[in-house]
C-alpha positions, 0 to 999 in steps of 0.5 A: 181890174176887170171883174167877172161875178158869178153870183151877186150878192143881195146887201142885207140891213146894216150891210155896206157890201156883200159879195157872195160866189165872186170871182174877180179877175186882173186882166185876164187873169182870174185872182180870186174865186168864190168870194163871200164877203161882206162890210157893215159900218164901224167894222174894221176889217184886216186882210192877211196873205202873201204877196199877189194873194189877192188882198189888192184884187178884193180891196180894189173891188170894195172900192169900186163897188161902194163908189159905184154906188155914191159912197164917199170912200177914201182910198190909199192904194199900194201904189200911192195914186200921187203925181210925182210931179207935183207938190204935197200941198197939191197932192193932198188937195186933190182928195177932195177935187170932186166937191168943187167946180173946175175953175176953183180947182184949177185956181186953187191948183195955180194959185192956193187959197189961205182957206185952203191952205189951212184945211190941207195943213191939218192933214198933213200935221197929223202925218208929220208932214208939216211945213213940207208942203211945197215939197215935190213928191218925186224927191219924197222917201217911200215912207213920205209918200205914204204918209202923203196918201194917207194926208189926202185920205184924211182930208177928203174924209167921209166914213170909211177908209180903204188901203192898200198896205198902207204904212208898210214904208214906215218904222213900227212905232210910227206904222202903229200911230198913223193906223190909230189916228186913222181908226180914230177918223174913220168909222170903217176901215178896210186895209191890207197890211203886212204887220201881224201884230198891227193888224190884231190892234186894229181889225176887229174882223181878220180875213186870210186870204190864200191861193185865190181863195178867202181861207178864214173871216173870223173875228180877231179874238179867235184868230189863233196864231196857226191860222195865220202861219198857214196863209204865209206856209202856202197851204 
């Protein structure tokens, strides 16, 4: 993703992020114009469009902003971000590949330490995963990678959380256990989600976004059901 700013924004006390005027491209494609937005810790922030709206375009740039700057931001993409050829374990261990050298990695990669071991099993017992570990994720289901995403954003931590449509692979029940085990891990969330009625449980902020534009960012006891038929109508 490429991003053209038209105005950069000035990050004010309690912020994490603002955007004020942006406009961000894909490519060479411009997707999203006169962007204001802004992030501060402990919110949890939805963001409600049809697809190729924007939402992945505005979380992409969310992501890389705060990592340019040095947070320590887990991240769930649309796409899982997984190596297919590899197994769950490794997968999940890679999420927290940049708090250890090179060579304890790649032995780790080889040959997996009983410490390491224990660490990635919690993960992957919160998203039901457990004792599938050694599993190549190319045989996985759609719903078992992302599960598998969400287990590496779990085990590499930090406070806050970006994803992509998530647990849009998954049945309701267990779409709404695994965003409530990650709203309890995360102090900020930022997703893209598909599911109205999930999206109200979680979000205290809701952010519709429509024909390359941010339509409504209200909080989400006023979001009326109106608002939110409007952004899938095309209006």
């Amino acid at each position: 993703m490429s991003t053209d700013t038209a105005m950069s924004g000035v990050t004010q006390p309690h912020e994490t992020l603002r955007f004020s005027g942006e406009t961000f491209s894909y490519g060479r494609k411009v997707v999203l114009v006169d962007v204001d937005f802004s992030l501060r810790p402990g919110e949890r922030v939805v963001l409600l469009g049809r697809s190729g709206a924007g939402k992945s375009t505005l979380l992409n740039a969310v992501y890389k902003k705060l990592a340019e700057g040095g947070a320590r931001v887990s991240l769930v993409p649309q796409e899982h971000g997984l190596v297919p050829q590899l197994s769950i374990f490794h997968n999940v261990y890679m999420g927290r590949l940049d708090d250890r050298g090179a060579v304890y990695n790649l032995a780790n990669l080889v040959w997996p330490m009983g410490s390491e071991r224990r660490r990635v099993a919690e993960p992957l017992k919160i998203v039901g995963l457990d004792g599938l570990e050694r599993q190549s994720v190319e045989s996985l289901s759609g719903g078992q990678k992302q599960r598998t995403a969400l287990a590496r954003a779990i085990h590499r931590g930090g406070s806050m959380l970006i994803g992509d449509e998530p647990v849009s692979a998954v049945d309701v029940q267990q779409a709404a256990g695994l965003i409530g085990e990650v709203a309890r891990r995360f102090d900020t969330l930022l997703l893209a989600l598909h599911d109205v009625e999930l999206a109200r449980s979680v979000a205290t902020r809701i952010v519709g976004i429509a024909d390359g534009r941010i339509t409504f960012d209200r909080s989400t006891d006023v979001v009326s059901d109106e608002d939110i038929d409007v952004l899938y109508r095309g209006r």
